[in-house]
N, C-alpha and C positions, 0 to 999 in steps of 0.2 A: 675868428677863433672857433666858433661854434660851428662855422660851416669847413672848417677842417676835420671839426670833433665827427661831423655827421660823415661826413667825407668816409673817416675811420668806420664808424658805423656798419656803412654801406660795404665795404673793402668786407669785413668782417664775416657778414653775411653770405657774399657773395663768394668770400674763398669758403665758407660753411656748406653751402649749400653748391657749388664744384666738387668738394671733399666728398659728401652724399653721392652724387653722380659717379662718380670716379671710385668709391666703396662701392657702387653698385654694380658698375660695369666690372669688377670683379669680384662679383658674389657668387661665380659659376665658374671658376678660375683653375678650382680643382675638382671640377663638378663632369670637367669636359668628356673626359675619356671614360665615365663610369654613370653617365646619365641615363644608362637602360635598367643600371641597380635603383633606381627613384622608381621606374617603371616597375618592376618589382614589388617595390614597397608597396605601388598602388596596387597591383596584383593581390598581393595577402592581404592586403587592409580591406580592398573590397570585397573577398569572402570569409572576413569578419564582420563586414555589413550585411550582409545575405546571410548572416548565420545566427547576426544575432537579431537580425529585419524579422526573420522567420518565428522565431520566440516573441515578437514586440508586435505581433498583429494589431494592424489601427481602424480594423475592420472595413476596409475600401475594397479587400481583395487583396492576394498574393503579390500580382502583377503589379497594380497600382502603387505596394509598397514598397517592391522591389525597387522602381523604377525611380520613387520620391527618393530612397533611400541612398541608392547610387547616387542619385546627382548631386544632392544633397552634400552625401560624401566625398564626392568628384569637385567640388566647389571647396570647398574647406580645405580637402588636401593640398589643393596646387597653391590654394593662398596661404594657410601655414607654411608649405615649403618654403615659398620665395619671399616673403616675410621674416621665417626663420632666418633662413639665408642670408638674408639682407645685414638680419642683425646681429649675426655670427660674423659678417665682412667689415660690420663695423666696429667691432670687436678684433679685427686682424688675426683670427681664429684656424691656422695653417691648416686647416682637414678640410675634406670635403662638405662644404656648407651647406649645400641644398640636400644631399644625400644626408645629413644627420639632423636637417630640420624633417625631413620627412618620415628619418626612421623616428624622431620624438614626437611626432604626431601620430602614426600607426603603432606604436607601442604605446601611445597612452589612451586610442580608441578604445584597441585590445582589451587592457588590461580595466577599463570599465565597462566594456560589455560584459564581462567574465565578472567582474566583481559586485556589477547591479544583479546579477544573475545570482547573488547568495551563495558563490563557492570558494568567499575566504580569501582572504589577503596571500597567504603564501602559494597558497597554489595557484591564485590568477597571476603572482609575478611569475611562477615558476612556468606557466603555460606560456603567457605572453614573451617569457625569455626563449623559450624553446619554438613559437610560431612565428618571430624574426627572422629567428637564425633560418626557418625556411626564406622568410621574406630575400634575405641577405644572398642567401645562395642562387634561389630564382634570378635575382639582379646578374648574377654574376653569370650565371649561365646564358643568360641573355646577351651579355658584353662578350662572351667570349667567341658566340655563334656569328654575332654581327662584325667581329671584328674585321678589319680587313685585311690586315698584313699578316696576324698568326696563320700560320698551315693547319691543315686539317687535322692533322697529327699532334699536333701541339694543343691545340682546342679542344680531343678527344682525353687530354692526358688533363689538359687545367681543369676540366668538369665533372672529369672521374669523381673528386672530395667532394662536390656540394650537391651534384645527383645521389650520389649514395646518401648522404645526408636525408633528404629529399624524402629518399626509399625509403628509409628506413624508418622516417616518420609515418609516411602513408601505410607502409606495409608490416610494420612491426607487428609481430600480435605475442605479448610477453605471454609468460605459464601463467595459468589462472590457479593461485590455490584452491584447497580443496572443491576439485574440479569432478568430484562423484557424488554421490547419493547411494544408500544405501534401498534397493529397489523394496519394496514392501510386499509384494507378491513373487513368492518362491515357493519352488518344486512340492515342500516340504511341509507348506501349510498343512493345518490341518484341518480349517475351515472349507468347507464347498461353498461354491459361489451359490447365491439364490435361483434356483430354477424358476423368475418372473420372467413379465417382460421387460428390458431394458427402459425405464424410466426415462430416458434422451430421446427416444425413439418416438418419431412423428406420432400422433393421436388419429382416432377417426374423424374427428369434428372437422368439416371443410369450415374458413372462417372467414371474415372481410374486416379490412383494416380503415380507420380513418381518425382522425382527429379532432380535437372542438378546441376552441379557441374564442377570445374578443373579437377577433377578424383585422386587426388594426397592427398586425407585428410590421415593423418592416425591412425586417433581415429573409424572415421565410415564408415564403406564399402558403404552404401546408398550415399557417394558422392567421393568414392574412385571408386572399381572393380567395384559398383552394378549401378553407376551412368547411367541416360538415356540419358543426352546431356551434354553435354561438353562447360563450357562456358568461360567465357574469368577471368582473376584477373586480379585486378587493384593494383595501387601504389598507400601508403596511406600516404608516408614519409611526405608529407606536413603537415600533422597533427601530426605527430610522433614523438619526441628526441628520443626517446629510447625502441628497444623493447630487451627485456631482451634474455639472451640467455637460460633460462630454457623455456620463451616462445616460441622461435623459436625451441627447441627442441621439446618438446610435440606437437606442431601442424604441423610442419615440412617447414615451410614459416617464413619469415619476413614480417615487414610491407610495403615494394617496390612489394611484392605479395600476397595479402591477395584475398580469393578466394570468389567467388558471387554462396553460396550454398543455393538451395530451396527443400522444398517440398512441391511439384503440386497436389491439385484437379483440375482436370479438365472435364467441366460436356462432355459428347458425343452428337455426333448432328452436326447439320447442323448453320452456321449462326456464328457469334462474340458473344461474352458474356464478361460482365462488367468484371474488373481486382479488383481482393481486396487481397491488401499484409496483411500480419500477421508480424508484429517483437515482439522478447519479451523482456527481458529487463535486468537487473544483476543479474544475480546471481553467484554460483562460477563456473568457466571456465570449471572444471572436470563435473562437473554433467550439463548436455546439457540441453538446454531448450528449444528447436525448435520445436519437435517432441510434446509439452504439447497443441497444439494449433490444433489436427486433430479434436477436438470433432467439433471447426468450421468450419474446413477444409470440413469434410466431410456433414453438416448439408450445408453450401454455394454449393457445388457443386453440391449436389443435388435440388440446388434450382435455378439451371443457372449459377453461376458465377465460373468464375475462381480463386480460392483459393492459396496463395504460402503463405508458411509459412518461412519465411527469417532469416537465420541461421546466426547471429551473437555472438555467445558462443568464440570465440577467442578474442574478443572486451571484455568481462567480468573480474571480478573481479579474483584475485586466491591468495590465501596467500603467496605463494611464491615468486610473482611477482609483485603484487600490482593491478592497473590497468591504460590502455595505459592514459596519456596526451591527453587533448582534445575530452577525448571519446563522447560529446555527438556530437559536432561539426562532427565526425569523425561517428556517428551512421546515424545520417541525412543523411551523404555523400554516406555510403553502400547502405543505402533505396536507393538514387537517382539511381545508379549506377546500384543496381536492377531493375528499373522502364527501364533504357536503355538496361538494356541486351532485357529485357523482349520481349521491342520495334525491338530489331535485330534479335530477334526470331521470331517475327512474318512476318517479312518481309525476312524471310531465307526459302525456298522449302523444303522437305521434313524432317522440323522440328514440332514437335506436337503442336509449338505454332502458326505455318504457317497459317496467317490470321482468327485465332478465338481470335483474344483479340480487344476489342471492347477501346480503348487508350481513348477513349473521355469521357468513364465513368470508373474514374478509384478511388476506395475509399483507405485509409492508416487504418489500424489499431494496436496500440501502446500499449503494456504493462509495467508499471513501467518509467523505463527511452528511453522506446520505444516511451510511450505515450508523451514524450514528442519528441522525433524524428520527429516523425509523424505532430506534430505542425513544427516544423522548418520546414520542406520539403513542406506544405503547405503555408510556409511563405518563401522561399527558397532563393529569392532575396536577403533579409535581411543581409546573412552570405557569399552567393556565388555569385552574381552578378558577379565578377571577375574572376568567375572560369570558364575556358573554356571545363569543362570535363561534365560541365553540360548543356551545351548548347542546347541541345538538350531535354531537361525538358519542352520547349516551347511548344511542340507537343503531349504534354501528361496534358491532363484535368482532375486535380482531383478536384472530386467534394466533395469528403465530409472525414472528418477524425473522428476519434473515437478513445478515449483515456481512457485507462482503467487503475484507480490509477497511474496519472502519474505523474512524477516529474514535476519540471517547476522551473531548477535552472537559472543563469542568462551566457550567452555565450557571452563572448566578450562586456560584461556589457548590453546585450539586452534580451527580453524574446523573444516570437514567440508571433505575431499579425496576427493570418490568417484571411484573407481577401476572399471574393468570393469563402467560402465553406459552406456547413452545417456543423454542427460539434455537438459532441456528449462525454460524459464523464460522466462513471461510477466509484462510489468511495465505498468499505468497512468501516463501521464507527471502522467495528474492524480491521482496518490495523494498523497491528502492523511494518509493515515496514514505509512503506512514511503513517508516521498516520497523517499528513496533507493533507487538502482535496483540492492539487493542481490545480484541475481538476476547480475548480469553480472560481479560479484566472485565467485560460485560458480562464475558459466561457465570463467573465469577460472582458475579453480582445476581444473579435471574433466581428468583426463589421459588421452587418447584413445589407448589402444595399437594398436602398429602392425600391419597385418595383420587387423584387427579389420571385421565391421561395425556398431561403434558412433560414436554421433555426437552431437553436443552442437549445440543451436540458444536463441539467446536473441531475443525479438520485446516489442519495445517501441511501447504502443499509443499514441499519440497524445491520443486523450479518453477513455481508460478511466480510472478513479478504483479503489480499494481495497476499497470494500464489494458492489460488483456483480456480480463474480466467487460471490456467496452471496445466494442468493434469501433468507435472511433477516436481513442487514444493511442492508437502505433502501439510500441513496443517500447518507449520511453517511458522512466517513468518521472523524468524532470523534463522541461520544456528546456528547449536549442540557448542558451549551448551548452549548458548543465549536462543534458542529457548523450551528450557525444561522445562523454568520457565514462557513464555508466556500463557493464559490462553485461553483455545479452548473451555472450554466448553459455551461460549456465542456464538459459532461460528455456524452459520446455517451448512447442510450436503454440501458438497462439489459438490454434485450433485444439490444442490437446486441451491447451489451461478452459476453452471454454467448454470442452466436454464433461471435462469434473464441475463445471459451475453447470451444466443442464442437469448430470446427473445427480447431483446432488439438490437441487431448488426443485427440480420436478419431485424429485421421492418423498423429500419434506412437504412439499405442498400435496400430495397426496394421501398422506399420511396425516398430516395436523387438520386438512381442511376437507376432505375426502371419506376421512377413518378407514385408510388402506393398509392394517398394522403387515402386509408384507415383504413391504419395506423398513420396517423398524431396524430388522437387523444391521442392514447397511450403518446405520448411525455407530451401534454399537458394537463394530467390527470394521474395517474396509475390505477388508481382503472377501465380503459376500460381494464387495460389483467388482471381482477381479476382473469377469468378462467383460466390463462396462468400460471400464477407467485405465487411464494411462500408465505405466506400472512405472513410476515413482517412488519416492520413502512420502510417508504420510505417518504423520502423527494427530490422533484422536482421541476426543474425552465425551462420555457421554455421561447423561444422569435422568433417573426419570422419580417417579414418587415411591418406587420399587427399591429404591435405596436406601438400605441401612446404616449410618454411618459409625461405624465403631471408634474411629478414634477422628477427632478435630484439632487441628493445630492452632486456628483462628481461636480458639476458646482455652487457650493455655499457654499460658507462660514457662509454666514448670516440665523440663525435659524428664524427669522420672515420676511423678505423678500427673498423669495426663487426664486426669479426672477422679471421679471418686468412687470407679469399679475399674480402672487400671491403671496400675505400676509397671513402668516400662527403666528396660538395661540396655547399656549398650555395651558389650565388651568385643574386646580387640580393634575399637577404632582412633584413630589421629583423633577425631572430634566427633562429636553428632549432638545439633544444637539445630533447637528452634530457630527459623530465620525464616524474613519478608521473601519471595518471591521478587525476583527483580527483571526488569527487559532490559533489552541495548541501550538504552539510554542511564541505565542505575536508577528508574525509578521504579517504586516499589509497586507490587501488584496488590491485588486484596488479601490473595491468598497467603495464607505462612504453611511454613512446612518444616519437616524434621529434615538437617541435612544428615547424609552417614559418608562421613569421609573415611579410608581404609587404606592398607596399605598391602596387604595377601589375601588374609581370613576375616571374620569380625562376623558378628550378630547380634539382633535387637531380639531382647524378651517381653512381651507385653503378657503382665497376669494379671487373668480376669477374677474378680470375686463373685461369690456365690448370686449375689442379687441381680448382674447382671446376665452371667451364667442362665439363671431363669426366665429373664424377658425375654433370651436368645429362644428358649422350650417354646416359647406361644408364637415362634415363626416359622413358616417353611422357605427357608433357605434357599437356592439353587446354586449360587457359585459366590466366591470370593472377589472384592474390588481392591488393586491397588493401583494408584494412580500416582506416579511418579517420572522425575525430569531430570534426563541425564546432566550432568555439572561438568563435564569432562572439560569444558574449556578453563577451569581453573587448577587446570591441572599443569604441571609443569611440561610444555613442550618437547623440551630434549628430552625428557624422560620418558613420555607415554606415545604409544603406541593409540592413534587416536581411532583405527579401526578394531581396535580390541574395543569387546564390550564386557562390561560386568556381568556376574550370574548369582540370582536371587533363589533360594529356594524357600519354602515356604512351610515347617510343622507346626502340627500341632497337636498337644501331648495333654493325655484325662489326666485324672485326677489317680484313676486306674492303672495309671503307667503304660495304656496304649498310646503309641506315637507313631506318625504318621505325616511323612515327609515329599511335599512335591515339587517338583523344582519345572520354575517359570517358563524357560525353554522350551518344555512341551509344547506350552500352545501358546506361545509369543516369545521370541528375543525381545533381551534388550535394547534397544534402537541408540545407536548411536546420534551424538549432536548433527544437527546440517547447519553445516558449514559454511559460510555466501562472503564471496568477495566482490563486494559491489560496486567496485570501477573497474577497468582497464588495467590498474597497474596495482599493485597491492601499499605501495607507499602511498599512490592518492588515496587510498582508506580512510589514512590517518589524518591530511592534510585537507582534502578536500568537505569543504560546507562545515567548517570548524570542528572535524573531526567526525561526523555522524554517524562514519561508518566505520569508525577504528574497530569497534564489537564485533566481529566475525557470526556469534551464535549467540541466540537466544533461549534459554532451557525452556522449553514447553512439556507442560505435564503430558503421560501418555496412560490410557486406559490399560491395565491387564488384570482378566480376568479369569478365573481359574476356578472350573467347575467343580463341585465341593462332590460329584462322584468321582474323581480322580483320589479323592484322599478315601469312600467309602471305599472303592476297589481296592486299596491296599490294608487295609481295614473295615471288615464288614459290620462287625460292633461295634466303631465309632458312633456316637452321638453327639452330634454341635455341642448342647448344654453341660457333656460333662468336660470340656474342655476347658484344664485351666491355665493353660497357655500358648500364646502362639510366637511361635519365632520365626524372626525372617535371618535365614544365611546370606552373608554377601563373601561371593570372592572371585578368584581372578582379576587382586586389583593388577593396580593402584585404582580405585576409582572413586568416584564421586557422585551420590542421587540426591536427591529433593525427594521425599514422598509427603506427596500433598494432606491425600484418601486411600484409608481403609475401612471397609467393609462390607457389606453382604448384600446382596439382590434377593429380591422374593422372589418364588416362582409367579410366573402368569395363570 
């Protein structure tokens, strides 16, 4: 009996395991006649391995990865296929089995390469649905070419629908909205450009370049074998929990030795010459970003100064690893730490630094999350006051910092408040990375003492983008495959973006560190380096200790008593209410402001009293500041005309019944919003990276100024002091401003 039982047993197994075999030999069943559509799948699939290998650098090299990465890939596929398959046959599943194991294996690569990539669940399905259906087509184009029995004619007519398909993904190029700018230099100006010299413009200083370093990197010879000085590393552990041990591999240090790597312009000559560091900012650890910053290196050093371009690429982001705890706190710390080697170089004998750095004019210049480094070390007290590795920062006078698209997240629940610098910050309206325009919440923050000549200017460029400021960022401003879908063709040339970042960093640094006031103007106008600069829209805010401010919105709640020497009206308007300044994101900025929404006509009366009437007598005046930011994008769509711009005019009426009326247009328009649609398609806006970029515009304040002899000319007996009120007219709405600041400039 038992040995019948087993008998069955054995029967059991044996017709089980026939079943398997016979499931198997037709797991390809319906696979036969459309087995070049699998071929296909692998087709697409593998350049979504190449696309997203290229974004996932494992620092062995391109090649290296590509080739890991295919096989890799090439191995998985064909065993998910026929695995799939298998188990689709044993399922008795009438479709094509290997072909739909494989489209579930290529659509679910896809759709995690796209999703580890941070751009959001609906639009990595909506991508990966729409780079099948090439997969799908490809397949079939394939089947159709190979086939053997259709005619040629019949093959030309089945391929028509899934070539065009094809096409029309590769070659599509949908309308980009708001695909203009509104140029900032025209016919009509009434500014002349500065009869200098072009500030971009090479220098006479011949210079020589080179580098210092530990000597021990082992990614780049230039601070390994090729290194010129040999400098000290420092221990960064107080900032550190953890650095990973693939990090310590690829660079070949921990954070108890992180090494202080530069590269030097340094111009030749006799004499000291100002210091100005370069740091750049995150990008991924494999692809360096140090080396993107010679076009200033060398434009500086031929203009006197001493250029180091500050290699922080081991502090960066890497997929593998993440990025270090504390890094911004921990980026400020390398700058400082740079600024002291710098200082032991100069005062060490026959080293190249050996008394040519001039410590008492020393500028920071910041990229991305540099830019904002750059801030904290100008604010430095604020985080390290307790730190005795800094102590020596005492002895090093920086005068001025300069921030290009920079963060400005919050360290130890504080921002950077630099104090007793000039300071300076350029922003791309088409950054698609930090597409908030940080830079004007620093400005915001930088307190210009009085009696001072320092000065603060923030210039926001039109079609400048985020990675073009660093010759070695491309023109993305997210890494593959993020960045495939971003939209470049609103993007000025990469050459133009970096002629406004020469001409602007050279003028400032000539100017703050130099005392060459004949560039001032440029800050507080653009349209004086018309000759210089790309004619784009630009919008600009400057301020120096020359500013008088007459009305502050930060310091009042109350929209008609706006302090306690004016009372302000607003009639004819839908609303006009004190409100936070806010960026793309709806978070608030420092600054508040009066909004004036309108709907034809309207006007704001601000009356001054007597007391203050009088403080105005003890100044010499030269012209009027107001500073405001178009709102237009809250404006209703169908209804406005988003090239119309509002018109401001400006009286103000004695006490004598002289009035005297200017209107803004003279010597500035209103600058309409810039507009930036920063994908490919205006629906991925909304959808893509959990919406980041649904915000089209961001209001940024804009300077206008308006010379207080344009109201004497119409009025010769005018006197400031007996004025006692001033009114601003608005119309041609419907429209919408922000005004931040108003009031006065001294004369020089």
């Amino acid at each position: 009996m038992l040995i019948e039982s087993e008998k069955k047993h054995q029967n059991v197994i044996r017709r089980f395991f026939k079943w398997l075999r016979y499931r198997g030999s037709k797991t390809a069943a319906y696979d036969k006649k459309i087995v070049l559509m699998i071929v296909g799948l692998w087709v697409i699939s593998s350049i979504s391995i190449i696309i997203g290998g290229l974004g996932t650098p494992s620092g062995f090299g391109m090649v290296i990865d590509l080739v890991v990465y295919l096989t890799l890939h090439t191995v998985v596929f064909l065993t998910v296929t026929f695995l799939g398959g298998f188990l689709l046959s044993l399922l008795y599943i009438p479709l094509p089995r290997l072909l739909l194991a494989a489209l579930g294996y290529s659509s679910a690569l896809t759709y995690y390469i796209l999703s580890e990539a941070n751009l959001g669940a609906l639009f990595s399905g909506v991508i990966t649905a729409v780079w099948m259906g090439v997969a799908l087509c490809l397949g079939f184009i394939l089947v159709a070419i190979f086939h053997k029995v259709w005619s040629t004619p019949k093959k030309l007519i089945l391929i028509m629908f899934p070539l065009s398909y094809i096409l029309l993904i590769f070659l599509w190029a949908p309308t980009i909205d708001y695909d203009s700018v509104t140029p900032t230099f025209s016919e009509k100006s009434y500014i002349t450009p500065l009869a200098v010299p072009n500030p971009a413009d090479q220098g006479d200083y011949s210079f020589k370049s080179f580098s210092y370093g530990n000597g021990e990197d082992k990614q780049r010879d230039t601070f390994n074998e090729d290194v010129d000085i040999v400098s000290n590393s420092v221990d960064a552990s107080q900032f550190i929990n953890e650095w990973k041990d693939y990090r310590e591999f690829f660079w070949g240090f921990d954070e108890t030795a992180l090494p202080l790597n530069g590269r030097v312009w340094m111009p030749e000559g006799e004499g000291t010459f100002p210091l100005v560091l370069i740091v750049h900012g995150n990008h991924s650890m494999e692809y360096f970003s140090d080396s993107g910053y010679g076009y200033l290196g060398e434009l500086l050093a031929s203009r006197g100064y001493i250029a180091v371009s500050v290699d922080q690429n081991f502090l960066n982001y890497s997929n593998w690893t993440g990025i270090p705890n504390e890094d911004m706190s921990l980026r400020a710390w390398i700058l400082m730490q740079h600024l002291l080697e710098i200082k032991r170089f100069n005062e060490t004998v026959n080293n190249p630094f050996f008394e040519k750095v001039d410590l008492q004019r020393v500028s920071l210049i910041g990229h991305s999350r540099g830019g904002q480094a750059v801030a904290m070390v100008a604010d430095y007290e604020r985080w390290f006051s307790e730190d005795e590795s800094v102590e020596g920062m005492a002895a090093i006078d920086v005068k001025s910092v300069i921030a290009v698209a920079p963060t400005d997240t919050q360290v130890d629940d504080m921002r950077a408040e630099p104090a007793n610098v000039s300071y300076l910050t350029l922003h791309g309206a088409r950054d698609g990375d930090v597409h908030n325009y940080h830079g004007d919440r620093q400005y915001s923050r930088v307190m210009i003492p009085n009696d001072s000549d320092l000065f603060k200017a923030g210039v926001y460029i039109a079609e400048a983008n985020h990675s073009q400021f660093n010759t070695d960022w491309g023109r993305m401003d997210m890494r593959l495959p993020g960045g495939l879908f971003l939209n470049r063709q609103q993007l000025m040339p990469a050459a133009e973006q970096r002629e406004v970042a020469k001409v602007y960093i050279s003028a400032f640094l000539e100017t703050t560190l130099n005392g060459n006031d004949q560039y001032k103007p440029l800050f507080k106008d653009v349209r004086y380096g018309r000759e210089w600069l790309p004619n784009t829209q630009y919008v600009t805010r400057y301020e120096d200790a020359s500013f008088y401010p007459l009305v502050n919105y930060n310091e009042s709640n109350n929209k008609t008593v706006l302090s306690q020497y004016i009372i302000a009206e607003g009639i004819g308007f839908e609303s006009w209410e004190i409100e936070s300044a806010v960026n793309r994101a709806g978070n608030t900025k420092r600054s508040k402001g009066m909004v004036f929404e309108w709907d034809d006509n309207a006007h704001y009366v601000m009356s001054l009293d007597d007391s203050l009437r009088e403080t105005l007598s003890e100044h010499d005046f030269e012209s009027m500041i107001v500073s405001m930011a178009n709102m237009d994008r809250d404006l209703d769509e169908n209804s406005h005309d988003f090239s119309q711009v509002p018109r401001v005019e400006v009286e103000f009426m004695t006490s004598d019944g002289i009035s005297t009326r200017v209107d803004m247009e003279q010597f500035k328009s209103i600058q309409p919003s810039i507009f930036t649609q920063y994908t490919i398609h205006p629906w991925f806006d909304e959808i893509m990276r959990e919406g980041k970029y649904e915000e089209a515009v961001e209001p940024v304040f804009q300077n206008y100024e308006l010379p207080l002899d344009a109201f004497y000319e119409q009025a010769p007996e005018l006197k400031l002091e007996d004025v006692t009120t001033i009114t601003l007219y608005f119309s041609e709405g419907p429209g919408k401003l922000m005004m931040d600041n108003i009031g006065f400039n001294e004369s020089e």
